[in-house]
C-alpha positions as CSV (number, residue, x, y, z in Angstrom):
1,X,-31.8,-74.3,-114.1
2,X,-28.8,-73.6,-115.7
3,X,-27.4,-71.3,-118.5
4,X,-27.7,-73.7,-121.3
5,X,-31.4,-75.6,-120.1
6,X,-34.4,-74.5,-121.8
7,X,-36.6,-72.0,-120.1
8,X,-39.4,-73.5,-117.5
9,X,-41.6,-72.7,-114.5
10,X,-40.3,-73.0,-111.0
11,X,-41.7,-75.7,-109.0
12,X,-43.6,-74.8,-105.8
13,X,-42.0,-73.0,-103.1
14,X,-40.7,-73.7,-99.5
15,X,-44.3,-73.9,-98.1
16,X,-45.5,-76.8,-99.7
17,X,-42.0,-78.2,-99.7
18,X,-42.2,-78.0,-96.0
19,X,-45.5,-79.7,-95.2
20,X,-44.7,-82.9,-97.4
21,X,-41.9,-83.4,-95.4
22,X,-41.9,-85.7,-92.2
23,X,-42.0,-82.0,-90.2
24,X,-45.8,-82.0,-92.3
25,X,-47.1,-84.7,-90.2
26,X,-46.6,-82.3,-87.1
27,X,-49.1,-79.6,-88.8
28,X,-51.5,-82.7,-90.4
29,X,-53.1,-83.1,-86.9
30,X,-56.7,-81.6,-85.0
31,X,-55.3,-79.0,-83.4
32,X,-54.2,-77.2,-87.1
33,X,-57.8,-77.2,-88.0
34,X,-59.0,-75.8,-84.6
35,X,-56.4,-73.0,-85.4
36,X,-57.1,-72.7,-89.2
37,X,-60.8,-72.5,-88.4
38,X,-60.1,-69.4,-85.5
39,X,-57.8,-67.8,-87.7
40,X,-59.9,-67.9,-91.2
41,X,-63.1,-66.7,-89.1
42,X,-61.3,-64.2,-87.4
43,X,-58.3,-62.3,-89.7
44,X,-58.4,-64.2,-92.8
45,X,-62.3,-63.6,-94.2
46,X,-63.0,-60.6,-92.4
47,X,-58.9,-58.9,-93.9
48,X,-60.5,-60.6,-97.3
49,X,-63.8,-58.0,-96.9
50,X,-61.6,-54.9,-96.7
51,X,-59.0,-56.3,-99.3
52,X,-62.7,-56.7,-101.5
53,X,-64.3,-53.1,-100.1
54,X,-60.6,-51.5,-100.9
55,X,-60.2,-52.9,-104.5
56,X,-64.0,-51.8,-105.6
57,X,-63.6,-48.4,-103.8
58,X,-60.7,-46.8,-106.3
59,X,-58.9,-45.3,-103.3
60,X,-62.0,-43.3,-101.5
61,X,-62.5,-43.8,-98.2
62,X,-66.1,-43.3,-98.0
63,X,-66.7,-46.0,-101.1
64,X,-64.6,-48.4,-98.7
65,X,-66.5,-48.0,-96.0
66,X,-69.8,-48.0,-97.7
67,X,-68.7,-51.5,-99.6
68,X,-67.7,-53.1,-96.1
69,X,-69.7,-52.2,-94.5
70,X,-68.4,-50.2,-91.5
71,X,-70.2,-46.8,-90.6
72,X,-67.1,-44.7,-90.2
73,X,-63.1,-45.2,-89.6
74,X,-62.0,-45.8,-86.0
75,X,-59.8,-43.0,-84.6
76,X,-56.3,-43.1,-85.6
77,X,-56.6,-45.6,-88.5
78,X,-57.6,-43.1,-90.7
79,X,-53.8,-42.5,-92.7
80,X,-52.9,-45.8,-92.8
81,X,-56.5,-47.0,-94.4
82,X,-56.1,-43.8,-97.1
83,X,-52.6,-45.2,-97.5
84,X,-53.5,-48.9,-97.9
85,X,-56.2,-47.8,-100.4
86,X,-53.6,-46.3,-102.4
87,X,-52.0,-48.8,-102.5
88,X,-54.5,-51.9,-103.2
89,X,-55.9,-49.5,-106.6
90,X,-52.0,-49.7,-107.7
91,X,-51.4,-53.5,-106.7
92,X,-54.7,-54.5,-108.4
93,X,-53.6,-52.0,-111.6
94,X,-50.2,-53.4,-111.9
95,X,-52.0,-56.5,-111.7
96,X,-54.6,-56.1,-114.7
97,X,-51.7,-54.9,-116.6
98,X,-49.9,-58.4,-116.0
99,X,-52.9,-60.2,-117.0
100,X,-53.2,-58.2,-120.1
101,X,-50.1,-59.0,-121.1
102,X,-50.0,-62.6,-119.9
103,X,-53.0,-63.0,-122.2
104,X,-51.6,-61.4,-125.0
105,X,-48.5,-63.6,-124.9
106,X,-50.2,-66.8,-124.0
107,X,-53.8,-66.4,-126.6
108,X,-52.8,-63.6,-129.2
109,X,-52.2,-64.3,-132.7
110,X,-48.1,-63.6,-132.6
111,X,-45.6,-65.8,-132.0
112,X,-44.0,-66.1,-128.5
113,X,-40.9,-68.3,-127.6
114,X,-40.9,-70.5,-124.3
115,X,-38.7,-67.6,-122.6
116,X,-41.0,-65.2,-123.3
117,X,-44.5,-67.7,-122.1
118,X,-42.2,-68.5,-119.0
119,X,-41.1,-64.8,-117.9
120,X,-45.4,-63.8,-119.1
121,X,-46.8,-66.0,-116.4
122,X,-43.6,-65.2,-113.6
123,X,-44.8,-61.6,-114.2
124,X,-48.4,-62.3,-113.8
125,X,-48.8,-64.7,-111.2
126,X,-46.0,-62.0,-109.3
127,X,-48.7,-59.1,-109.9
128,X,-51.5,-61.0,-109.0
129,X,-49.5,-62.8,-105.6
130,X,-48.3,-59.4,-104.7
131,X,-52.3,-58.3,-105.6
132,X,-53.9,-60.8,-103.5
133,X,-51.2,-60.3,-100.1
134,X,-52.0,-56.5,-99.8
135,X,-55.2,-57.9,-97.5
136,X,-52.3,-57.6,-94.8
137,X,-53.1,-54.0,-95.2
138,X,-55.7,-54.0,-92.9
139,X,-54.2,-55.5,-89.9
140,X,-54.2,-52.3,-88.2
141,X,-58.0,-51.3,-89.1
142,X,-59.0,-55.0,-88.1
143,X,-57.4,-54.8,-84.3
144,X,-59.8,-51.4,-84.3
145,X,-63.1,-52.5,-85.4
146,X,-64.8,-55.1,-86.0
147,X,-65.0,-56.4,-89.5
148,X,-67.4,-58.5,-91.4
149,X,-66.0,-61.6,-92.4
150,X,-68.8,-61.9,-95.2
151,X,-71.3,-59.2,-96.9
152,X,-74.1,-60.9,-96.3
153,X,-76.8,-60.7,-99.2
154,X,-79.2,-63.3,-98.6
155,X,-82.0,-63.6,-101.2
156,X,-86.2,-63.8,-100.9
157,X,-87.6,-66.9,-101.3
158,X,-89.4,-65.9,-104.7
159,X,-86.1,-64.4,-106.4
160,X,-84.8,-68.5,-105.3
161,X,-88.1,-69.6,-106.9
162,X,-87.5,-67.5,-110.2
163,X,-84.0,-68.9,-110.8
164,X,-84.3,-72.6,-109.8
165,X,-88.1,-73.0,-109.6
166,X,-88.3,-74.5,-113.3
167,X,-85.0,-76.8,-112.3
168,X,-86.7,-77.9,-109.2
169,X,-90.0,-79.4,-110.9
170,X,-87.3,-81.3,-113.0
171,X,-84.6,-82.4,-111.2
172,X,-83.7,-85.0,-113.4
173,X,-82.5,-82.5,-115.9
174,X,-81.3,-79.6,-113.7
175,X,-77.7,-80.1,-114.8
176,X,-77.8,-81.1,-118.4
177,X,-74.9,-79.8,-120.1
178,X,-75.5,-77.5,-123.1
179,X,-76.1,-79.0,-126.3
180,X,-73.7,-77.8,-128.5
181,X,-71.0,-77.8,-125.3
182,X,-69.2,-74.4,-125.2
183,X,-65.7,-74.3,-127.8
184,X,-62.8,-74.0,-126.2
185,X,-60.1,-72.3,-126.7
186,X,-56.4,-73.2,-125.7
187,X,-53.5,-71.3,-124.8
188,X,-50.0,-71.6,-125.6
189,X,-48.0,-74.4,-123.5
190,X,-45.0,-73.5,-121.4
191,X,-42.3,-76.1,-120.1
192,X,-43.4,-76.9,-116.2
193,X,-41.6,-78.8,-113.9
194,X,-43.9,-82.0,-114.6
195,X,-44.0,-81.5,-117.7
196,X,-46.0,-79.0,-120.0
197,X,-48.7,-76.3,-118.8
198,X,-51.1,-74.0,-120.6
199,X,-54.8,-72.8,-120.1
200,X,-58.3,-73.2,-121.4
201,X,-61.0,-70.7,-121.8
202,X,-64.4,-71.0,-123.0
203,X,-67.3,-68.8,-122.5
204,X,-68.8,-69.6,-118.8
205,X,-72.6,-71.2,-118.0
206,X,-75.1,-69.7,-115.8
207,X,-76.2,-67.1,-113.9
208,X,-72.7,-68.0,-111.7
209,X,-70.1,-67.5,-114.9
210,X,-68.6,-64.4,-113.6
211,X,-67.2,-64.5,-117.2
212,X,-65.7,-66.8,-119.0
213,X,-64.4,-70.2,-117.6
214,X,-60.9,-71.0,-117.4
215,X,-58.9,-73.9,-116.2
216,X,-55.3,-75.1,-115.6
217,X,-54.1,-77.6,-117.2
218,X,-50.8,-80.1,-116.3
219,X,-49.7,-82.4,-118.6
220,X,-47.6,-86.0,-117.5
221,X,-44.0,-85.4,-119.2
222,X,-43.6,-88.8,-121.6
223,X,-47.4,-90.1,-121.6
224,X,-48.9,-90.2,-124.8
225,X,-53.1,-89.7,-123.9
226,X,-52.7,-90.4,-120.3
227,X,-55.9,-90.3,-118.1
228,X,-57.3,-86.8,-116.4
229,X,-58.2,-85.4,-113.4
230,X,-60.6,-82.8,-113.9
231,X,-60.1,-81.1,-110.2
232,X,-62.4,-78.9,-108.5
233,X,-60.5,-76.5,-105.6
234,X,-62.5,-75.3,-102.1
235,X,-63.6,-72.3,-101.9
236,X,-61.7,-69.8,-101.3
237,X,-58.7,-71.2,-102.5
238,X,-57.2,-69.5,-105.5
239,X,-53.9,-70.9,-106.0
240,X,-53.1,-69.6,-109.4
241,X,-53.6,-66.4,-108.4
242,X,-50.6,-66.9,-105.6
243,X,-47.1,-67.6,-106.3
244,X,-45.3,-70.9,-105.2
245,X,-47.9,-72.3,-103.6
246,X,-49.8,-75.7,-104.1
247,X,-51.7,-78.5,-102.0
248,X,-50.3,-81.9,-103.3
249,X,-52.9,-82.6,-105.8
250,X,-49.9,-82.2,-108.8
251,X,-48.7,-85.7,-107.4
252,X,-51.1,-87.1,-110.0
253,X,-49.3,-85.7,-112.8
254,X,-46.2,-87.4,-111.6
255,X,-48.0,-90.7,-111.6
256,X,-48.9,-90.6,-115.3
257,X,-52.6,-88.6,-115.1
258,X,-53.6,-85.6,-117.1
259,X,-54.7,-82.6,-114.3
260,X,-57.4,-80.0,-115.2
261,X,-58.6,-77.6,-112.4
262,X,-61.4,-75.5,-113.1
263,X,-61.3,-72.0,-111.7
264,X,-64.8,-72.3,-109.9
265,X,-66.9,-69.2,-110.4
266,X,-66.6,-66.6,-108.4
267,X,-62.9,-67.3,-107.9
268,X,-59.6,-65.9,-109.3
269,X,-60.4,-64.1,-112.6
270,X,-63.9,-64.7,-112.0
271,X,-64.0,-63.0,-109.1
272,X,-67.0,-60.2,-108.6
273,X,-66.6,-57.0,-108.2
274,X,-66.3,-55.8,-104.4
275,X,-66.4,-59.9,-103.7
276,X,-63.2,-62.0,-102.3
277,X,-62.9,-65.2,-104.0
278,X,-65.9,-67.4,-103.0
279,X,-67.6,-64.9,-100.9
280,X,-71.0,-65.3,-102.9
281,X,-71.3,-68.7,-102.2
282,X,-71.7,-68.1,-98.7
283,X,-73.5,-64.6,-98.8
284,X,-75.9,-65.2,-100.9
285,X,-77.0,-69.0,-99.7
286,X,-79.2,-70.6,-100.9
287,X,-78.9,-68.8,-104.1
288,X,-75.3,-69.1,-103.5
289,X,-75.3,-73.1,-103.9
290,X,-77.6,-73.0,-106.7
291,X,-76.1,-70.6,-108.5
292,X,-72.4,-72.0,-108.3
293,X,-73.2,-75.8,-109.2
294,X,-75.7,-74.5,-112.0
295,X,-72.3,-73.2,-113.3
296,X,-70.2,-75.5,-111.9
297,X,-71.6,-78.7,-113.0
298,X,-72.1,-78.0,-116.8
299,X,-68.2,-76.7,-117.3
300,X,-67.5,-79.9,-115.4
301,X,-69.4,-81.8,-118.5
302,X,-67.0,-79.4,-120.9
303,X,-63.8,-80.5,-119.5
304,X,-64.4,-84.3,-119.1
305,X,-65.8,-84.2,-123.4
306,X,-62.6,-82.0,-123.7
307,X,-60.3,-84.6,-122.0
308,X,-61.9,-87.3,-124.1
309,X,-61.3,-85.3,-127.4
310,X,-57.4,-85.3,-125.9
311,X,-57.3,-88.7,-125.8
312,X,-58.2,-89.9,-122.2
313,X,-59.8,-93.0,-122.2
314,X,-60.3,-92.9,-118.9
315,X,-61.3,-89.7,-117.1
316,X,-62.1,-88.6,-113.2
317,X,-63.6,-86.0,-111.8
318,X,-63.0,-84.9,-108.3
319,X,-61.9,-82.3,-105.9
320,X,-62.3,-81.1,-102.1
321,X,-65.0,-80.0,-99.5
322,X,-66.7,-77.3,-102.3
323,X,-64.8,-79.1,-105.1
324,X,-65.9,-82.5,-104.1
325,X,-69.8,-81.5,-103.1
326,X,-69.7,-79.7,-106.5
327,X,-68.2,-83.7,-108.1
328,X,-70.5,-85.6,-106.1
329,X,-73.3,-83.8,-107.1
330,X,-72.3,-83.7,-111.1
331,X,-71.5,-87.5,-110.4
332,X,-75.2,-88.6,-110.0
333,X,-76.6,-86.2,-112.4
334,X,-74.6,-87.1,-115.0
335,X,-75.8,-90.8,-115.1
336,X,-78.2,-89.5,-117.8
337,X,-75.6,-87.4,-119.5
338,X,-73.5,-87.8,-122.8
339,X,-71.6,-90.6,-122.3
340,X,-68.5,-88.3,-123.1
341,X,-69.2,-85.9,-120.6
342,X,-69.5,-88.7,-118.1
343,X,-66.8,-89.2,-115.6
344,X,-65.4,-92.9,-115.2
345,X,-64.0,-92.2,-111.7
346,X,-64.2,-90.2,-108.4
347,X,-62.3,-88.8,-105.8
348,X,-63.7,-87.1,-102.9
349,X,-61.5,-85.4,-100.1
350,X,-63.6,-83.8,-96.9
351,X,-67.2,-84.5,-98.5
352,X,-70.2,-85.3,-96.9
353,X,-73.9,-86.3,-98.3
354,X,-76.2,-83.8,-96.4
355,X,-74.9,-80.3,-98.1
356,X,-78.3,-78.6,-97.1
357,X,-77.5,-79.4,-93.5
358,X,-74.0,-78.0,-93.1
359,X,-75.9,-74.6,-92.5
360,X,-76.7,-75.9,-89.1
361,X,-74.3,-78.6,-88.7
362,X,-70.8,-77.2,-89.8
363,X,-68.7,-75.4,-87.7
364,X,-67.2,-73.2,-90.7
365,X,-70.9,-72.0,-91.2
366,X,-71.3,-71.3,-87.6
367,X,-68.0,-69.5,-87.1
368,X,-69.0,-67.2,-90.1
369,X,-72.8,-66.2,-89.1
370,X,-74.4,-67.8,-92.1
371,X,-77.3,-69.7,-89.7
372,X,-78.4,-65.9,-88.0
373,X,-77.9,-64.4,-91.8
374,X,-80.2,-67.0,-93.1
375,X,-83.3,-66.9,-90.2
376,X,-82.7,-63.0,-90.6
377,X,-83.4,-63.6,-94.2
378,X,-86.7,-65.5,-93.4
379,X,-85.2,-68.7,-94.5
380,X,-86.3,-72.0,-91.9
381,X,-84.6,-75.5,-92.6
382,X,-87.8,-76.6,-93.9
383,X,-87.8,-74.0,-96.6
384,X,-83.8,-75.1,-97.0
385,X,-84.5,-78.3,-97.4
386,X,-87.1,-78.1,-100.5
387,X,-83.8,-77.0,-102.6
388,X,-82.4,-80.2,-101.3
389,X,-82.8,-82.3,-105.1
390,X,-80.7,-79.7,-106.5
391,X,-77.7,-79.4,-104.0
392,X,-77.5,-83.2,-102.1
393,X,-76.1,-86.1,-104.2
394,X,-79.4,-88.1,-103.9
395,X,-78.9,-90.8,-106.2
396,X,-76.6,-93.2,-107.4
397,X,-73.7,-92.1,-109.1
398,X,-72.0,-92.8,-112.4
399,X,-68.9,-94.1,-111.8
400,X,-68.9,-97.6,-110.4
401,X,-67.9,-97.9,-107.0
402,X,-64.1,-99.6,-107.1
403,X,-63.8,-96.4,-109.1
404,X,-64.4,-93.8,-106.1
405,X,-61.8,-92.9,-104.2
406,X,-62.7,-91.3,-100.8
407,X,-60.5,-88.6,-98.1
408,X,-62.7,-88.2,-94.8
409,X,-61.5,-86.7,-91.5
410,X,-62.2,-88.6,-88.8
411,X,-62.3,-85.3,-86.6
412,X,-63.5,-83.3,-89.6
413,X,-66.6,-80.3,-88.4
414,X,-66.5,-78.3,-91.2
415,X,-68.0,-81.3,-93.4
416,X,-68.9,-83.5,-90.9
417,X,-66.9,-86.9,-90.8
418,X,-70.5,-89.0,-90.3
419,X,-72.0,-87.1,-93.4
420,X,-68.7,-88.2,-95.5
421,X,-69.0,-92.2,-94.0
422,X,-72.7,-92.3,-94.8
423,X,-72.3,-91.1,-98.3
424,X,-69.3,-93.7,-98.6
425,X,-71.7,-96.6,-97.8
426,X,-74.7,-95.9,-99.6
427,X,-72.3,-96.0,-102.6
428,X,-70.5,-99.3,-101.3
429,X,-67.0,-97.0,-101.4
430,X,-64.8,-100.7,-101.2
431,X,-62.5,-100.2,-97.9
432,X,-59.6,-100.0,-100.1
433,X,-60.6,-96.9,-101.5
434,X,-61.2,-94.9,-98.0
435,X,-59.0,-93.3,-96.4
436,X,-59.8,-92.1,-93.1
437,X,-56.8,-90.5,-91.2
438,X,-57.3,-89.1,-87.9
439,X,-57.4,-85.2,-88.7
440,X,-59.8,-82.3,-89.4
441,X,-61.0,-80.8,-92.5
442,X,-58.1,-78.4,-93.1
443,X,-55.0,-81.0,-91.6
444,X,-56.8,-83.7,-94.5
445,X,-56.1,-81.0,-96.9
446,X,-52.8,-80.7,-95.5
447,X,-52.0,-84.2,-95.0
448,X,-52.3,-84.7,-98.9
449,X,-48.7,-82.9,-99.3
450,X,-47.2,-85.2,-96.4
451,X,-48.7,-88.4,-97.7
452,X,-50.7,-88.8,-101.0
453,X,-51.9,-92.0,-101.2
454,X,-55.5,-91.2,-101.9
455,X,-54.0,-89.7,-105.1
456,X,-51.9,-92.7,-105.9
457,X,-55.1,-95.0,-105.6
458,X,-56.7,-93.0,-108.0
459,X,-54.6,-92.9,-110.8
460,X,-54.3,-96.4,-110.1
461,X,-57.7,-96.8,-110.8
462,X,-57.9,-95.0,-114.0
463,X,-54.8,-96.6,-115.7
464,X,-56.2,-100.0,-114.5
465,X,-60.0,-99.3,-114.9
């Protein structure tokens, strides 16, 4: 940028840079997700637990260990745990600050120039990055002991029954979106490097919310009512709370499509208290399921009328492994919603039809301790499977099939490849819209920065219909 061009957001950094290079197909193979899987099970969730235990324990040592949970501090560690809870209470208050101010600049009632918007969200997203990194922190206590990678809270069958019981009897209209839908309320935009960016909030749905909802949204530089994307992320995956860093899934913006993500609940400013992003849905299954597409679902619905009201004529809805079970399922429920709120296309990356099965049949799962959490819980696969009209994409869904676009992993464990193909042809997914590339669950994800042609295929799609 120079001196005398107008003020705008950085693109990504080196990372993502990296990985779309040809040095990216090196990294998009098996052996990354055999890595990735050892190294989120391992340092990533269980750094993520004290990083959660730390920033709900306002620098007391005894709160931290009682929110891990660990019974006492191993010997030696104790000054450098005092000294990184010190310092996660100032990360996360110079961080709330940020926010603050970031939503005073981008939603208050004053004027603010682009300068301003632009040096508002650099300062935020630099709090929150800086925030969200101080898990390295723990390092040292994590050689010592051995951390829980997830707070396990799993639920009695009757407190399921209480929540869902009355949605179960009824599948058919589990999911229907709220009638009035929620308002919602835009930000400021800011110059991007694909064109203009700005938020939406709106007040969130379900017992999931974790407040109010908020999404991201990209605009296409020069398209007047271009298409959408309304994009669900994985979990775990909070990438605007991090700084320069991004998966690929912008490369529809450059091809002329409108890109919404959601911030799923439970995630980035909807986080929980004393939760990482997206630990519920795995400490709390089955509740955890229910609960997030309850939520999810409905400010799916939201976004697709709000893309309409924009102008898209045509809109998709889409996203990867939780994104895309969260789209598939909101896909065949919404045959009997609004016709606004209905989604005219689909794009699944790393998705699979049997959901209620990945408790025994994903390796994620397994590598976490959700299967001994559950049978400690009293749950059996038989009493998983009744939930199984409320979580599995059973029926048919509403976008025709030359409008589904499909990214399985041949090698993929995590959501097993065979789930993804069977779901692909009971829906008659044409074999120009699969795409099937020899990696895992986490080099798919990866390969979508190296080569993006699912992407491509779907804005195809919608500009073509």
């Amino acid at each position: 940028m120079t001196a005398d061009s107008p003020p705008r957001l950085p693109p990504v950094g080196a990372l993502p840079r990296l990985l779309g290079s040809p040095l990216g197909a090196l990294v998009a193979r098996p052996w990354f997700d055999r890595a990735a899987l050892w190294g989120l099970a391992r340092w990533y969730f269980p750094l993520s637990r004290a990083w959660a235990a730390a920033s709900a324990a306002d620098g007391l040592v005894e709160r931290f260990l009682a929110e891990l949970p660990l019974p006492r501090l191993p010997a030696g560690s104790e000054r450098g745990v005092a000294a990184a809870l010190r310092r996660v209470a100032s990360l996360r208050a110079a961080h709330e600050t940020a926010d603050r101010r970031w939503q005073a600049a981008f939603f208050g009632d004053g004027p603010s120039a682009a300068a301003a918007l632009v040096a508002a969200e650099r300062g935020r997203r630099a709090a929150s990055h800086a925030y969200m990194m101080a898990r390295a922190d723990f390092v040292g206590l994590a050689r010592r002991a051995a951390l829980p990678a997830v707070r396990y809270a799993v639920p009695r069958r009757d407190e399921v029954e209480r929540r869902h019981g009355a949605a179960l009897a009824r599948p058919e209209t589990a999911y229907a979106p709220p009638d009035p839908l929620p308002a919602i309320e835009e930000s400021r935009a800011v110059p991007g490097p694909l064109g203009a960016e700005y938020w939406l909030r709106f007040a969130g749905i379900g017992a999931a919310a974790g407040g109010p909802a908020w999404a991201h949204v990209y605009e296409p530089d020069g398209v007047r009512d271009p298409p959408s994307l309304v994009y669900g992320h994985g979990v775990g995956v909070e990438l605007d709370s991090l700084d320069g860093v991004g998966d690929g899934i912008d490369e529809i913006v450059r091809r002329g499509v409108r890109l919404v993500r959601l911030e799923a609940p439970w995630h980035g400013r909807r986080r929980l208290p004393g939760r990482y992003g997206g630990e519920p849905f795995f400490a709390t299954q089955p509740l955890g399921a229910l609960d997030l597409f309850a939520a999810e679902l409905r400010e799916f619905a939201t976004l697709i009328a709000w893309c309409r009201r924009r102008g898209s004529a045509r809109v998709a809805l889409g996203g990867i492994s939780l994104g895309a079970l969260a789209s598939q399922l909101a896909a065949c429920h919404a045959r009997r919603w609004p016709a606004a709120a209905r989604p005219d296309a689909l794009f699944l990356a790393t998705t699979g039809a049997d959901v209620v099965g990945l408790v025994a049949s994903s390796s994620l799962a397994h590598a976490l301790g959700l299967p001994p959490a559950l049978a400690a819980g009293g749950w059996t696969a038989a009493e998983l499977a009744r939930w199984r009209p409320l979580i599995d994409p059973l029926g048919e869904p509403a976008p025709a099939p030359t409008d589904i676009v499909m990214l399985l992993g041949r090698t993929d464990d995590v959501t097993p490849f065979a789930d993804g193909r069977a779901l692909a042809a009971r829906w008659r997914v044409p074999a120009e819209n699969l795409f099937l590339p020899r990696r895992g669950h986490f080099s798919a994800a990866v390969g979508l920065l190296h080569d993006p042609a699912p992407l491509r295929r779907l804005a195809l799609r919608l500009q073509r219909g």
